[in-house]
N, C-alpha and C positions, 0 to 999 in steps of 0.2 A: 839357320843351321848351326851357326855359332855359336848363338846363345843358348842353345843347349847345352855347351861346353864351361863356356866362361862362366853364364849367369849366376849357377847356384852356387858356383865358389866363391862369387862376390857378394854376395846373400849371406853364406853362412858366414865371411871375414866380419861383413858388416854388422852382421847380427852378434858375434861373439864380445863385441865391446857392451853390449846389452845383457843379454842374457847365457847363462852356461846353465852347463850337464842337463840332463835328459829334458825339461823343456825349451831349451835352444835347438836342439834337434827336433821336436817333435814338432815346434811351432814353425820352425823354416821348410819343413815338409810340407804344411798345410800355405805357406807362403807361395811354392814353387807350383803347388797343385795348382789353384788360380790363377798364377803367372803363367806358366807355359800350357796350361788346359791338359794336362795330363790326368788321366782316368786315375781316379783313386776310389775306392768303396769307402773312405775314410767319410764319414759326414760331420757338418759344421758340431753338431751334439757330441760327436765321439771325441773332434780335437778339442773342443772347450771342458770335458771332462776328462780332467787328468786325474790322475790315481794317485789318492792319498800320500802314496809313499814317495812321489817326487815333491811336496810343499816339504820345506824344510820349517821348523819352529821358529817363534823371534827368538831371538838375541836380547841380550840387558842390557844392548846399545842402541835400541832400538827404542823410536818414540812412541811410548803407551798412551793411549788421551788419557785423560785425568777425568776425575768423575765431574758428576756436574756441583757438585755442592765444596767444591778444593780450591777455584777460587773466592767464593763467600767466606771459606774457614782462614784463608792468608788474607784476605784484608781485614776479618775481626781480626787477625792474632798483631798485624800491622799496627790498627789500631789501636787494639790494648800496648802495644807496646812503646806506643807515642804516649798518650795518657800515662801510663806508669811511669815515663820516666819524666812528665811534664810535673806530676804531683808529689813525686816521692819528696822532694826538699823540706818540702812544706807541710806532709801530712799529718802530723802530729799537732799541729798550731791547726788547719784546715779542717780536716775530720774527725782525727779521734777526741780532741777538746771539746766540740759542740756535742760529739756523742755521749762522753762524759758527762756533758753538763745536760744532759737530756735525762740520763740514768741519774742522776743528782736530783733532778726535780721530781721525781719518783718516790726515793729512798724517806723522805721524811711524811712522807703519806702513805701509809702499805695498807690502811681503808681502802683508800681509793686504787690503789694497785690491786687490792683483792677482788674489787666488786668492780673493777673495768673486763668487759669480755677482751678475751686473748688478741681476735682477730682486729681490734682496735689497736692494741698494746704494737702488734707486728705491721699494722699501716704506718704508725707512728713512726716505726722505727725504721720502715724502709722509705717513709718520704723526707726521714733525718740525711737520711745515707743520700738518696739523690740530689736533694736541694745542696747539699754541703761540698758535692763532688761537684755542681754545678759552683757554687758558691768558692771553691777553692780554684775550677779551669779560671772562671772570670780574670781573676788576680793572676791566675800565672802565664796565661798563653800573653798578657800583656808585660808583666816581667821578663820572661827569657825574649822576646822579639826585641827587648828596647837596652839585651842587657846581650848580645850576644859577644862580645869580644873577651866582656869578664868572665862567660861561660867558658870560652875557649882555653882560655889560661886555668881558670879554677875548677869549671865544674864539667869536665869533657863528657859526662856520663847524658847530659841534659838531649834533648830531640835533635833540637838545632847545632850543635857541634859535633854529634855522632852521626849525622848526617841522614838520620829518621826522616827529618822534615826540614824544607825548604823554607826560606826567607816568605816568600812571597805565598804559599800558601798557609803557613802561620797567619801572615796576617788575614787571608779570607779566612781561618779559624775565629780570629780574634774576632771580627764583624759577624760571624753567623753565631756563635759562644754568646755575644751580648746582647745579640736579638732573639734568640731563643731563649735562652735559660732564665729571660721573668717569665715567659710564657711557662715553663715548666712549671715553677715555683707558685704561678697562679695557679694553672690547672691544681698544682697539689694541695696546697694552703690557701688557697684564694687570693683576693688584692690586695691585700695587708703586705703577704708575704713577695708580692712582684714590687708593690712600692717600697720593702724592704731591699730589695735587689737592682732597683733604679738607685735608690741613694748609695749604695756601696759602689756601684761602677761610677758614678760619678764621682767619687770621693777618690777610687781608684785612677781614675781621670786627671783627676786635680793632680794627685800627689806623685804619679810617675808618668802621666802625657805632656799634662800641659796646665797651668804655668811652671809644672814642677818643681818646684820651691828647693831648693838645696841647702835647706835647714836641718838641724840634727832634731827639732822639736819636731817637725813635718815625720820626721821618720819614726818618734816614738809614737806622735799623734795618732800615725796611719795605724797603727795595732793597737792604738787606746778606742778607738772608736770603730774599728773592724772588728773588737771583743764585744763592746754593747750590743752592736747590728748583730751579733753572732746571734749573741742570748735571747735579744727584742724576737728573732727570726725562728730560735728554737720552739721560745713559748705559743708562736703564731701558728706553728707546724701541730705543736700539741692541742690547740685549742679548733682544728680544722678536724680532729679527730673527738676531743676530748673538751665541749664547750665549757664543764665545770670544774676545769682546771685551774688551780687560783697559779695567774700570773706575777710571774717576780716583780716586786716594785720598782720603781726606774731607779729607786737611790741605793737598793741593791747594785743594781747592776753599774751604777756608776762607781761606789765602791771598789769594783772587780777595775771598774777601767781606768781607775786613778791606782790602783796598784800595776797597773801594765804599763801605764802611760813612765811610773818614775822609776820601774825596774826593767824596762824591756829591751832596753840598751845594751842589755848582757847578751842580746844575738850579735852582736855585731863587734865584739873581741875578737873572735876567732876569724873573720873576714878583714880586720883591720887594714891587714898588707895591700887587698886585693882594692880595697875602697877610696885607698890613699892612689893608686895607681889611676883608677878611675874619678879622683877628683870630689869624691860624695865625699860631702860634711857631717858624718856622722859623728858620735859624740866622741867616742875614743881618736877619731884623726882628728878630732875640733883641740882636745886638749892637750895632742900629741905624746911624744913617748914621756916627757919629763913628768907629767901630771899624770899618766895612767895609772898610777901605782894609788894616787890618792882617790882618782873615779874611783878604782877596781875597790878600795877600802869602803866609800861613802856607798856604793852598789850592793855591799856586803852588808851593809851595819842595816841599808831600807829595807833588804830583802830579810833578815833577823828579826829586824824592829819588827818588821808585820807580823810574826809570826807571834811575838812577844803582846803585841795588841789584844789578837785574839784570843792567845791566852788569859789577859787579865779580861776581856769583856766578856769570857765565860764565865769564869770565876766568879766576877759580881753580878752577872746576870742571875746565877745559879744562888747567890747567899741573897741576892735580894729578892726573890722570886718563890712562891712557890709553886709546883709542879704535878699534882695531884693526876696518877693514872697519866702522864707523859715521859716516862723512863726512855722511852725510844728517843725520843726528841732531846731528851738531855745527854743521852747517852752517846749519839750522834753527833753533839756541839763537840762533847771531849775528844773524841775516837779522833774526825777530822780535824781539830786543831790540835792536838797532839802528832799528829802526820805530817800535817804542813810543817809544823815546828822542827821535827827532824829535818824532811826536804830540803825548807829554806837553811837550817845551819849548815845542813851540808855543800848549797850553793852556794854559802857565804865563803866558807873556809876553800871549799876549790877555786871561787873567783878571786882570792886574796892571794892563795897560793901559785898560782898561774904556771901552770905546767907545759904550755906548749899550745899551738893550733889545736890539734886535736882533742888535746884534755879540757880546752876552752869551749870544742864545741860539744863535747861531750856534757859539760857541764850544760849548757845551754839546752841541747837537743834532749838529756834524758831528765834532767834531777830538777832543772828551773821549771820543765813543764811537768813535772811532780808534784813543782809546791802549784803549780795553777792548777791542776786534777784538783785537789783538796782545797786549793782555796774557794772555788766555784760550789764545792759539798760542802764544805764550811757554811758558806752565806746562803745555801738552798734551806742548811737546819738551820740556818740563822732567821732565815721569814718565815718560818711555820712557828718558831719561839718568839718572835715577835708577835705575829698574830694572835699568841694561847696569852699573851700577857696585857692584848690588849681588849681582851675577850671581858674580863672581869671588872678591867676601869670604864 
């Protein structure tokens, strides 16, 4: 008899911390209906069909699912944005150099640039771009892991200090990066070009894992012979496409690596401060501040002299030579060493003048890899004018 009274008031109290306006009322009706057996015409289809006009719309605080392909699109964009800030340091010395020197091996044959079908000419040049991206993480996921304190102080833009990526999954990077990316570079260039990519991570091994040698020659070394393996690995790419491709000679390419080996010391002015804090023996803290003045001098006059070189072995190349229907090929020796000649004076005169961090690395980052664009096109028409002169003797 009671519960007539009481019940539905404590029903609809209870109910009102749930639900409000017109479906709290209408659903604690159909609640009381089967509670107390009270006759109602209402049927289970009438109260589950409410009228349009009591759902009220979401809100913009209200959780929408996301589509299905929104988390795919934030781990690529994760991704690319670990990758970009892993390679950016170093891209210019890493990809666009080998691409350079790709487009160089080209330039002095436009026979064979003509009479190569296109879809070759664009394999080439996208198994350049992959191998080299591959060929650039190798070296860096194992740089910034072994380098993160100096990142923190100098380069807070990097993965690992902007807090992208963790310690400990860098290093599964590093371990899946050096088991994968010969497999790529096989599949793309075949085994020439994986056991091109074995000998660089091993070298890359040596010189910043283990025994890591804390020499200032180890540190020109590593970029005198990551420049050959560059080149060996370009032509290997070209020749998986392109078998009648005449490969650069090795003493070309050594050439190229004995001008990086005695000029490449100019990256590491602009880091100096940071180097000396971290103990590396590199050549500017080797001779410290009193002798930097005479480095920065003798670094100026090698990177000049080279340029001075080329100029006089075109010059008697071209009076002792003749050149019969080869205009392009001589034309090509002048143009690039005429280029380099500017680049490098102007490396010399900003490395002499020393304007600050930034003007050190600017020299370094834009104008030093200027005069190596054009040194690499330099010595590309420099093997095809060898070869027209060795045609005749």
């Amino acid at each position: 008899m009671y519960s007539k009274v009481w019940l539905p008031g404590v029903l609809r109290h209870v109910g009102s911390w749930f639900i409000s306006g017109v479906v709290q009322d209408y659903l604690i009706d159909c609640i009381l209906t089967n509670v107390l057996n009270i006759k109602m015409t209402t049927t289970t289809t009438q109260c589950l069909a409410l009228s349009r006009s009591t759902i009220q719309p979401l809100k913009s605080d209200h959780v929408i699912p996301k589509g299905v392909h929104e988390p795919i699109r934030q781990i690529l964009h994760h991704e690319f944005l670990i990758t970009e800030r892993l390679l950016r340091a170093n891209i210019r010395e890493g990809l666009v150099l080998p691409i350079i020197g790709l487009i160089a091996r080209f330039l002095p044959a436009p026979a064979l640039l003509l009479t190569t079908p296109w879809t070759h000419l664009a394999l080439v040049l996208i198994k350049t771009f992959i191998c080299f991206i591959c060929h650039l993480y190798v070296f860096e996921i194992v740089n910034q892991v072994l380098s993160v304190d100096e990142d923190i102080a100098n380069k807070p833009h990097r993965p690992i200090p902007a807090g992208l990526l963790c310690i400990p999954d860098a290093y599964r990077r590093w371990l899946l990066s050096w088991a994968i990316c010969p497999f790529i570079a096989s599949h793309l260039a075949g085994p020439e070009a994986a056991g091109l990519f074995g000998a660089y991570q091993a070298w890359v091994y040596f010189c910043y894992v283990w025994p890591k040698i804390n020499h200032w020659i180890f540190r020109n070394a590593f970029a005198s012979i990551g420049a050959y393996n560059m080149f060996r690995l370009v032509d290997t790419i070209i020749h998986s496409e392109i078998p009648s491709f005449p490969v650069m000679p090795k003493h070309i390419l050594l050439l190229f690596s004995t001008w990086v080996m005695a000029t490449v010391h100019m990256q590491e002015f602009h880091d100096a401060e940071g180097d000396r804090q971290m103990k590396r023996q590199t050549l500017p803290v080797v001779v410290g501040p009193k002798g930097e003045r005479l480095l920065r001098a003798s670094t100026a006059m090698l990177v000049i002299g080279s340029g001075v070189v080329l100029l006089v072995a075109t010059s008697s190349c071209i009076q002792g030579s003749s050149f019969p229907n080869q205009h392009w090929t001589v034309a090509g020796l002048v143009i690039t060493g005429i280029l380099h000649n500017i680049f490098a004076c102007i490396v010399g005169f900003r490395c002499v003048w020393h304007g600050g961090v930034a003007f050190d690395r600017k020299t370094y980052k834009r104008f030093y890899m200027l005069a190596a664009y054009t040194m690499i096109c330099y010595l590309s028409f420099w093997q095809m004018t060898e070869k027209e002169i060795s045609i005749p003797a």
